[in-house]
C-alpha positions, 0 to 999 in steps of 0.5 A: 498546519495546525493540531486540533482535537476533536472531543468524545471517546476517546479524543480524536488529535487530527492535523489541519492542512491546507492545500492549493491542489484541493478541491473538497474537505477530506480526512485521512487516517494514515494505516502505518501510524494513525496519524489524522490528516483533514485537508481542506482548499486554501480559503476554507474556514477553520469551523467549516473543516473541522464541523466536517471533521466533527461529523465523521468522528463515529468513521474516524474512531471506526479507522482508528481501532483497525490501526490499533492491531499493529502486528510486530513482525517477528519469530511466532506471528502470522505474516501475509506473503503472495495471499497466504497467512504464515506462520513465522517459525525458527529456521536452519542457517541464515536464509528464508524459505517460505512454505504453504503454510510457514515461513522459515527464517534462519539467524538470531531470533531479533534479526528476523523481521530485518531478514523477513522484509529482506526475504520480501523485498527480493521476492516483490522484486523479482516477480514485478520485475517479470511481470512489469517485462511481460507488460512492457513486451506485449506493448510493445514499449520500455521502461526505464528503471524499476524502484520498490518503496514502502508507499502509504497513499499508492502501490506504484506509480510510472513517471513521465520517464517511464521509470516504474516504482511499486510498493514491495508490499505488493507480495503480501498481496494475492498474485492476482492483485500484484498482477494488476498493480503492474499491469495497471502501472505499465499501461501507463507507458502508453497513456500518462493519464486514467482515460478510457484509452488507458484502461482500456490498455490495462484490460488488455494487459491483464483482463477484467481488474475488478476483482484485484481492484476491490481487493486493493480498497477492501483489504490493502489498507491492512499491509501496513499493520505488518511493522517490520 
């Protein structure tokens, strides 16, 4: 891998990374830190990825400015929670407790984004926990574990040995779109690949996914502006 910068305003630093799984040039900019990623096949030249990089330089500033709005998690901010934006205000004892409109976290004021991602955890557990049982029974198929991680390139994902992960991020998301995260994660159970069997499977789990979807590509990218 190599660092290179591509010239303008502002510079634009991306990292050159070569990868054997590689069919095509592509660029990524990671929502969580900015970071530019231009991974190319092996073989590629140098010129040739960055001329790439050079021509979406106008898109990659584009992309940077919106991870520019970091929100600090925190007493006062506005947070996402199952679609709706809430207000972070002071609460009584030590718990959380979560409103239509504000968000009540207990305890001393610094230790409230460790409580909030606490509060979120627990809640994206328990609901893609129902959801992905409810999923397995009407398939009538099993997993094996259920894990939460804070993913940057997926929001789950279902192993061979049928353990389910998912991003607890997911209960920042509208219901409607956690629904089909683990409709779609639990039709892998029966088919370990994205044929039209397979989806297939997640519109009998879930229904007609192309609003959840869309959803997911439009807005998903924007979880990650929440740092906790």
């Amino acid at each position: 891998m190599s660092v290179h910068v591509i010239p303008g305003d502002p510079p634009v630093e991306l990292l050159l990374r070569r990868s054997g799984r590689a069919r095509r040039i592509s660029l990524r900019v990671s929502a969580l830190d900015g970071r530019v990623t231009l991974t190319c096949p092996q073989g590629t030249p140098d010129g040739m990825a960055l001329a790439f990089a050079h021509e979406k330089a106008d898109w990659l500033r584009q992309q940077l400015d919106r991870t520019h709005d970091a929100v600090a998690v925190g007493i006062g901010c506005d947070l996402p929670f199952r679609g709706r934006l809430l207000r972070v205000l002071p609460g009584s004892g030590r718990g959380v407790r979560a409103g239509q409109e504000c968000v009540h976290v207990g305890g001393a004021p610094d230790r409230a984004a460790a409580r909030l991602e606490g509060f979120f955890k627990q809640s994206a557990r328990d609901r893609l926990a129902e959801a992905s049982d409810r999923y397995a029974a009407a398939l009538g198929l099993s997993y094996t574990r259920l894990t939460l991680r804070d993913t940057r390139s997926r929001w789950g994902s279902c192993s061979s040995r049928g353990g389910l992960m998912y991003s607890w991020r997911l209960i920042m998301a509208p219901d409607a779109v956690l629904e089909y995260v683990a409709a779609h994660e639990v039709a892998h159970l029966a088919e370990m690949n994205h044929s039209p069997r397979f989806w297939q499977h997640v519109a009998r789990l879930y229904g007609d996914f192309s609003t959840p979807r869309l959803w997911l590509r439009d807005h998903g990218p924007s979880l990650h502006r929440y740092q906790f």
